[in-house]
N, C-alpha and C positions, 0 to 999 in steps of 0.2 A: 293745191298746195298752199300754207299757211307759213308764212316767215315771222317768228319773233325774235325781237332783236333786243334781249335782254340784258344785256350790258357791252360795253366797246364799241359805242356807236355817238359818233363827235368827241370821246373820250381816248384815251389809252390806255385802261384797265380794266378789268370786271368781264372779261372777255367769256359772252356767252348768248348763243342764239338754239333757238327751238324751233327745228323742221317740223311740221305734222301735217298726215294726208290721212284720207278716211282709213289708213290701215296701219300705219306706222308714226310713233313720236320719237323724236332724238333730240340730243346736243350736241353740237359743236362747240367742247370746251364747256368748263364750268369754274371760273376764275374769280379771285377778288378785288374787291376795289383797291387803290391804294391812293394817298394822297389826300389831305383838305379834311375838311373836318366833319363832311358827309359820308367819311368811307365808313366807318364802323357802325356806326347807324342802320348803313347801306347794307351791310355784307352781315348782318345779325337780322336782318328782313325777312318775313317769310319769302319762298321763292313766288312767281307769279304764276303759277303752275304747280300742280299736284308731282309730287318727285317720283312717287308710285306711279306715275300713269308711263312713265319714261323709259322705253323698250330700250336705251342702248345710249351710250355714249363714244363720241369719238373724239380723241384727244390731240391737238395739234402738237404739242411741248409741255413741259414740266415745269416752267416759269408758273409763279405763284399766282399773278393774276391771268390764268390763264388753266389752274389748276386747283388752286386752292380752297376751293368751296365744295369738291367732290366729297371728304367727307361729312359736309354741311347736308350734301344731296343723299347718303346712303343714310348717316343718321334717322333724316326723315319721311323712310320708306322706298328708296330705291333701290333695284335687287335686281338692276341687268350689267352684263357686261359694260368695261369702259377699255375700245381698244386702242391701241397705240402703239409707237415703235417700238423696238427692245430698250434700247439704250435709256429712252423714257422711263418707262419701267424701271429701271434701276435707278434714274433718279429722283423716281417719285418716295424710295421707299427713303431718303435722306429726307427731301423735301416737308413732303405731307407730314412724317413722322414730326421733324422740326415748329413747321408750324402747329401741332396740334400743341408741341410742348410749351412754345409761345402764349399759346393761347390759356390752356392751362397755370400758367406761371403767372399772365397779366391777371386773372381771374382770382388770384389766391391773394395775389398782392392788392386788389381790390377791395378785396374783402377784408383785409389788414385795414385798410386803409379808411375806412367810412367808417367803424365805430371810435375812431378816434378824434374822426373830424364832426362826430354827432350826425353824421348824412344817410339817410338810407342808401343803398349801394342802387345805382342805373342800370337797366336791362341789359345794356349795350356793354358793362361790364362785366357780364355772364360770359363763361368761354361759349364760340360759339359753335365747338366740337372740341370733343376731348379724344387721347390717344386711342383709346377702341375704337374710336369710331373712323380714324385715321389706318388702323387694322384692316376695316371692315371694308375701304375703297380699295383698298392695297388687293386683298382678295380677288375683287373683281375686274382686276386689270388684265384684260388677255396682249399679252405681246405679239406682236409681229415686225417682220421683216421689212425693209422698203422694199416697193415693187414688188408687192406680192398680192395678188385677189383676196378678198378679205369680205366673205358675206356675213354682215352682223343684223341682217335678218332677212327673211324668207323676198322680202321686197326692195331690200336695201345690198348694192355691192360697192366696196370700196378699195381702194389704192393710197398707201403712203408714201410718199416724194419727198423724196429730198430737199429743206428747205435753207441751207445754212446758216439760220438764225442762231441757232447751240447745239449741242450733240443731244441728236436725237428727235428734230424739229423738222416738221413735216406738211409739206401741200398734203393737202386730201379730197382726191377725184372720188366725186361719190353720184352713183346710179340709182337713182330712186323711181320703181315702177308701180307704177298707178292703174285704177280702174277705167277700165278700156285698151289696155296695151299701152298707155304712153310710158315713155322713158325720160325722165329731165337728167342731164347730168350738173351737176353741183360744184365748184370746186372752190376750196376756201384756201387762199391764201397760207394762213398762219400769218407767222409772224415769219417776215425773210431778212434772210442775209444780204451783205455786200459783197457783190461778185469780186475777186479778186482777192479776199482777206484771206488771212491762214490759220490754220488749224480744218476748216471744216470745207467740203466743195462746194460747189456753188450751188444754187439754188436751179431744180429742174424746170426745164422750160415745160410748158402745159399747150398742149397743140389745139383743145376744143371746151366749151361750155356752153351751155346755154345761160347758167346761170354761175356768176363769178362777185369772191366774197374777197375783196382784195384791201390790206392794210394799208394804212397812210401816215405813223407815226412821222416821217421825214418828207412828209409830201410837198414839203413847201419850202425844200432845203437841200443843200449839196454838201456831205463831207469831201474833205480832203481827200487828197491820194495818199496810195501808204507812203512812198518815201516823202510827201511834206511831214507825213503823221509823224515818223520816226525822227525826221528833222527837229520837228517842236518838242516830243516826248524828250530826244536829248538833250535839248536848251533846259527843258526845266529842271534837269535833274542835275545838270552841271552847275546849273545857276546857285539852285536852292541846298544840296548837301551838304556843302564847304560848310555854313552856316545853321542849316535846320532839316525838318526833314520831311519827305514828301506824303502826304496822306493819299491815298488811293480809295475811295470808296466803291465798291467793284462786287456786281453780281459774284452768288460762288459758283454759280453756275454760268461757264461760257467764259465768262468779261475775264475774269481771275485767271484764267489758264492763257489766255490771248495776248492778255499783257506782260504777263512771264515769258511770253514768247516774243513780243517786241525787246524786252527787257536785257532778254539772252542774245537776241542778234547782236543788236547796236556793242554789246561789249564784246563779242566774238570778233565784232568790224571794229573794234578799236575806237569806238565814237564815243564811247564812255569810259570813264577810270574803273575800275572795279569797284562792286557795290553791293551793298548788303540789304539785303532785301527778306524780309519778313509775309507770310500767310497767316493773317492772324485770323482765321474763321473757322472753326471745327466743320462746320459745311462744304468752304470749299478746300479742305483735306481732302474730305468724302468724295465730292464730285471729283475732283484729281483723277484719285487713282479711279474710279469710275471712267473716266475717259481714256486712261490708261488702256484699261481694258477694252475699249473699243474702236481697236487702233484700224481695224477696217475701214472705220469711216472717214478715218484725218486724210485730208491732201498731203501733197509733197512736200508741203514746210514742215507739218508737222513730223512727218516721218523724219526731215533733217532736225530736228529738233533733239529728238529722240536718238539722232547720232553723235551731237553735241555731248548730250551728256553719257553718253558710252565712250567717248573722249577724253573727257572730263580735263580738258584744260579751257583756259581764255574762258571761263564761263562765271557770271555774279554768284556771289553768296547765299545760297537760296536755303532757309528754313519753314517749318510750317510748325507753328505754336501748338503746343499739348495740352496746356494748363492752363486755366484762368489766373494763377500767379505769374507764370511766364506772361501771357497779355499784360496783364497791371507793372510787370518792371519795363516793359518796351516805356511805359510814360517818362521813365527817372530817366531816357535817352534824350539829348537837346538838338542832337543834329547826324547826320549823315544813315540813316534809317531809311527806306522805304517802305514804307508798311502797307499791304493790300489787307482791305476786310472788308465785311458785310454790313449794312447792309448798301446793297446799290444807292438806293436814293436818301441815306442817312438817318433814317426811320427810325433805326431800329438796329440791335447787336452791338457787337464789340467797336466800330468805329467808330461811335458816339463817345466812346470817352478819348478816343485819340484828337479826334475834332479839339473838344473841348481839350486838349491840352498842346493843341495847338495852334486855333485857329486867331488866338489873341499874340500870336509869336509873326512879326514883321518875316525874322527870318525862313518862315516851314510856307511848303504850299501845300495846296489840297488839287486835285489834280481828275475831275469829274470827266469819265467815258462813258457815259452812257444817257439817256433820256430820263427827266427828272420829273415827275409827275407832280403837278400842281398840287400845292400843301402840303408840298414836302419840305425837308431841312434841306434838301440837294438842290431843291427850286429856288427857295430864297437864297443859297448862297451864291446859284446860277445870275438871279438877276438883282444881286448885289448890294442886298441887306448892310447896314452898316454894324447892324447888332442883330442877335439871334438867342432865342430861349431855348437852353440844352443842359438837360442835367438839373433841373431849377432854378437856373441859374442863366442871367443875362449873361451873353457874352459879346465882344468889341472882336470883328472878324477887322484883322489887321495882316493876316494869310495871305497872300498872291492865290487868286481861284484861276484855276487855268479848264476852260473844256476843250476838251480834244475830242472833237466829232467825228473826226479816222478810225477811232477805237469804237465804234458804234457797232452792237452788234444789227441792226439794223439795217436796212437798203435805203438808202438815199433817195431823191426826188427821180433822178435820171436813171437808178437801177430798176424803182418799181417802174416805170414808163417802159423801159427796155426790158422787163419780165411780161409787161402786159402785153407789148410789140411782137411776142411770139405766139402769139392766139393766131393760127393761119384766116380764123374770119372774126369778126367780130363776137363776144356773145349778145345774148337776148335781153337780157340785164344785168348792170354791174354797180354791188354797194360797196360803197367806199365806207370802209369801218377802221376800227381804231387810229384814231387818230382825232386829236384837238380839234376845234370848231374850223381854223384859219388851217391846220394844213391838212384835213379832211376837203375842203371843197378848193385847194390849190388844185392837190391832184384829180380830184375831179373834174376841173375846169381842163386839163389840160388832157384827162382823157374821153370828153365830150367832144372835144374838137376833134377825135377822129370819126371819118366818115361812118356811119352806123352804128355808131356807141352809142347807147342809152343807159347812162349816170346815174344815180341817185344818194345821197348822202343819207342815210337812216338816223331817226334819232333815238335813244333809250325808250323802251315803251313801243314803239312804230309795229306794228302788225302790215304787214304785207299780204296778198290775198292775189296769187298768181293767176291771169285768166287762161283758158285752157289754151289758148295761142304759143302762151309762152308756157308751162306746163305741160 
């Protein structure tokens, strides 16, 4: 058995590995880069692998780097199934559909944009899939159930677990049998949740592996508990409305629904004045009612949630934007506004112009839950640019940047350790993937030091070559 670790490895995007044995090729996940100035470069590459030769794909989640190059992969010849949970499934069809249109729109405005400036137009300013071809992965999505047997081909069986990363996010225990009767079993992490947060359960414990693909974005870090989270969450919001107004930059998928749901407590508890609070992403509308829909999977907060507002007293002023004119009048607002928008790490979408119309204002804060990916606008605001290029324009961040690491959809140092703790023995070998150089070999260091752990941190490009012991 041949391991390639073709993206999210010492990184935390581009999430994508290539199983193959003399009878069977896979992925796990087919994501994009994001962040720094090697992503688009990166994610317009040919793949390193023929995409035709690729029997099957399995999908942890519908996060974009972790999704979003699937119709980069059918574009260029691939024609097997890609399975996944249900709930995925549906949020791929917002997703994928989104970014093709991203991609498509960067690509026109490109082209605007270089006979003007006398420049030939850059490869890498090619869409690098258009909407058919965002169709065309849509197709080959077969949905499933958690915990349900799942043979995506004659030598391969699999299992989706429950991972509480976002709705629909998935361990996947997978049986791969080989010539001679061996059996390795496989289990990839995903991306996990923090035990205890609300909206989604927790992430399923995994009893056996030989072979374990475990993430590390917070390897090297402990968030808050929730009631410090919701502590801080309300200092900021008390501190900053009287005067200005709080930016949220928030996945629409997951982040955006979790903090409406912090958002809704603290004023049901009285810990807040009442407040008004804006969705400003056509995306996370979609995913909204999307999760709406998939109320099977929420825990018991979320269900209270949902009783909350079939109450409908003691609850914030909650809307969600229709119109790009309704977004553009939120700016002529100076203060008492919350605004939640896309994208997470500031990249990109509608809360790039909220930024910029407020991150020059002493009195607004901007208010970052989630992991900010190197070379992004969320990273430098993270470690504290004095000035930032947004919009074309320099801007003087004079903003209070608050991170709250509570909000994380993520598992923390001591969660993935206490997710790995539940392996009754050791496995055979364990890669520590996604995750930054420094907190990729944290957690590795601290799960080396259990008795028969054998570690390994992989890096982009790393080909692995299983001997039959472990195989």
């Amino acid at each position: 058995m041949k391991i390639h670790f073709v993206g999210a490895a010492r990184e935390v995007t581009g999430s994508c590995y290539l199983i193959e044995t003399d009878q069977v090729r896979f992925l796990v996940d087919c994501g994009m880069v994001q962040g720094g100035r090697e992503a688009k470069a990166r994610n317009h590459a040919p793949f390193p692998f023929n995409p035709a030769s690729i029997d099957f794909v399995l999908l942890t989640h519908a996060h974009i780097d972790h999704s979003g190059l699937l119709p980069k992969l059918a574009r260029h010849g691939f024609k097997g199934p890609i399975h996944t949970v249900s709930a995925t499934r549906d949020l791929l069809e917002v997703m994928l559909r989104d970014s093709a249109h991203i991609q498509e729109s960067d690509a026109e405005r490109a082209t605007r944009r270089h006979p003007k400036q006398r420049k030939p137009p850059r490869p890498e300013d090619a869409a690098i899939y258009g909407m058919a071809d965002a169709e065309q992965a849509l197709r080959q999505v077969r949905p499933t159930p958690y915990d349900q047997r799942v043979e995506a081909h004659p030598q391969v069986m699999c299992i989706f677990r429950e991972a509480g990363h976002i709705l629909g996010s998935a361990i996947i225990e997978v049986w791969v049998s080989q010539s001679g009767g061996r059996t390795t079993k496989v289990v990839f992490s995903g991306d996990l949740g923090q035990p205890g947060r609300p909206i989604l359960r927790d992430p399923t414990l995994i009893d056996d592996a030989d072979l374990l693909f475990i993430e590390s974005t917070y390897g090297d870090r402990s968030h808050k508990d929730q009631e410090a989270t919701r502590d801080e969450l309300a200092r900021i919001v008390e501190q900053t409305l009287a005067g200005g107004n709080v930016i949220i930059p928030a996945f629409a998928v997951g982040r955006t629904q979790e903090v409406i749901y912090h958002l809704h407590r603290l004023t049901r508890e009285g810990r807040i004045a009442p407040i008004n609070i804006v969705v400003d992403s056509p995306m996370a509308t979609q995913a909204t009612r999307i999760t709406q829909k998939h109320a099977a999977l929420f825990d018991e907060a979320a269900r209270e949630l949902v009783q909350w507002k079939e109450a409908g007293t003691g609850l914030p002023r909650l809307r969600f934007t229709e119109t790009a004119q309704e977004s553009m009048a939120l700016n002529n607002v100076q203060s008492g506004l919350i605004i939640i928008s896309a994208s997470g790490m500031c990249d990109a979408g509608r809360v790039r112009h909220h930024l910029f119309h407020n991150l020059s204002r002493r009195s607004s804060a901007v208010l970052i839950t989630g992991y900010q990916a190197r070379g992004t606008l969320g990273r430098r605001l993270v470690e504290g640019h004095q000035t930032v290029h947004l919009l074309g324009q320099d801007i003087r961040v004079r903003a209070k940047i608050h991170t709250v690491g509570g909000l994380s959809a993520h598992a923390d140092r001591e969660a993935l350790i206490g997710w790995a703790d539940g392996f009754s023995k050791p496995p055979r070998q364990v890669f520590v993937i996604h995750g930054e150089d420094a907190s990729a070999q944290a957690l590795a260091s601290a799960l080396a030091s259990r008795p028969g752990w054998t570690v390994t941190v992989p890096r982009v490009g790393d080909v692995y070559e299983l001997p039959d012991a472990v195989a």
